[in-house]
Structures are given as C-alpha cells and as structure tokens.
N, C-alpha and C positions, 0 to 999 in steps of 0.2 A: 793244331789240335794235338791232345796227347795222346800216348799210348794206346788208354784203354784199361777197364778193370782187369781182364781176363789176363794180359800181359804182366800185370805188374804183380801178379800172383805167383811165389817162388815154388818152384816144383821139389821141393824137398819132404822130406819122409812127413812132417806135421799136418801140412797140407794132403799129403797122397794118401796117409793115413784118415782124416775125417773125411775124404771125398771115398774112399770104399767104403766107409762104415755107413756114409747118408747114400750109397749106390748112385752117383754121380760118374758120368762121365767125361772126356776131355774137350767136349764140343765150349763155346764161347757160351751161349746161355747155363750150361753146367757150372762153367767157375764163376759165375757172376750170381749164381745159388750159394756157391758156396762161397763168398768174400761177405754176404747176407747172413748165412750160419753162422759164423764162423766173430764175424763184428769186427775182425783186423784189417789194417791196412799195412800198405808197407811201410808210411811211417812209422821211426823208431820214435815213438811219444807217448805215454800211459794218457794223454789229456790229448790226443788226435785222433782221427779218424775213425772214430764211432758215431757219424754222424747218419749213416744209411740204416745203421742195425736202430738208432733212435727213431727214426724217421719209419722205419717199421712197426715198430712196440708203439709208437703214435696212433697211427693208423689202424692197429686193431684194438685200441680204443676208443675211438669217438665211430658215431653212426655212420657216418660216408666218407671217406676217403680212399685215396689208391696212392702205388706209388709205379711209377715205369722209368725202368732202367733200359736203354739202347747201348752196346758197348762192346766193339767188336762187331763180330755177328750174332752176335745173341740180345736175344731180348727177354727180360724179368718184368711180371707184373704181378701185384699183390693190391689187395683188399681187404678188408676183414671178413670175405664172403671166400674168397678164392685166391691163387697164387697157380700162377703159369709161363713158362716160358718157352721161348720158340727160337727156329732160325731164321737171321733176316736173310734178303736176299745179296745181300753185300754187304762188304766190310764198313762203317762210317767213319773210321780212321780216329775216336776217340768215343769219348762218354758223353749220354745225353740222357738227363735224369729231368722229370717230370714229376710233380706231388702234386696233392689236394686233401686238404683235412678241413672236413666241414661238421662242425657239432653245435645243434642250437643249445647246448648244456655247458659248451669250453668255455666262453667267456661270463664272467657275469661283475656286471657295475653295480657297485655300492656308491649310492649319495650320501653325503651327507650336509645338512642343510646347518649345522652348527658354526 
C-alpha cells in the first residue's frame, strides 16, 4: 500500500497558508480537505493529478453521485447535497477512493440510420 494523501502533503508555508485560511486543522481527514481545495498533487506535472478535484466538479453536476475518500485516518465524502469528513478508527496504511456518477441526462445516443 502507499503512503496516503495526508503524507504526501508538503508541510510548507503554501500549504499551511490555504489550510488557515479554509480553518483546517492537522488531523488526516483535514488535509485530504484540503489536497480536494486545493486540486494539487505532489506530482511535478501541469497534466497530472487533478484527477479528484475532476471527479469532484463531476459529481456536483449530474443528479446522483458521491465521491469517498479513506486515507490515513481520515475519511472525505462529497455529494452534490453534502460533504463531510471524519476520523476512522485506524490508520489503513494507504488511499481507498470510491465514486458513483449516475445521470439519466449524461449520456445520450444518436442513430443514425443513413
């Protein structure tokens, strides 16, 4: 298993600076808030890892979906109704992300009979 979000999160003035400003604290479900605000990873990539912040902006658009992040000890979940996170009861010694985007409006087939 890897690390974990909350780990690979650099504790330097960028980061300490937007986790005062959104009133976040240093617990596991706090920086897995804010790797969500925030859309960075620690890859050095302009074309990586904004794949959660996507998966966010997804979900509060179509009618049903969530997203659940487990990571560390913290747990993140979002909806387009709610967002909440908690502490688990133990560490899972990596990242375990769960989605569902369900919209009877997302897809739509065109025939064509030509």
């Amino acid at each position: 298993m890897g690390v974990g979000i909350p780990a690979t999160l650099k504790q330097d003035g960028y980061f300490a600076d937007i986790q005062q400003r959104l009133g976040l604290g240093n617990s596991d479900q706090d920086k897995i808030k804010l790797a969500m605000e925030i859309g960075k990873s620690r890859l050095q990539s302009n074309y990586r890892g904004h794949g959660m912040a996507t998966l966010r902006h997804a979900i509060n658009l179509v009618s049903d979906g969530y997203l659940l992040i487990l990571s560390g000890t913290g747990r993140y979940y979002v909806s387009n109704k709610s967002e909440d996170t908690t502490a688990l009861p133990s560490d899972i010694s990596g990242t375990f992300i769960e989605w569902r985007i369900r919209d009877e409006n997302m897809i739509t087939w065109k025939f064509d009979d030509g």
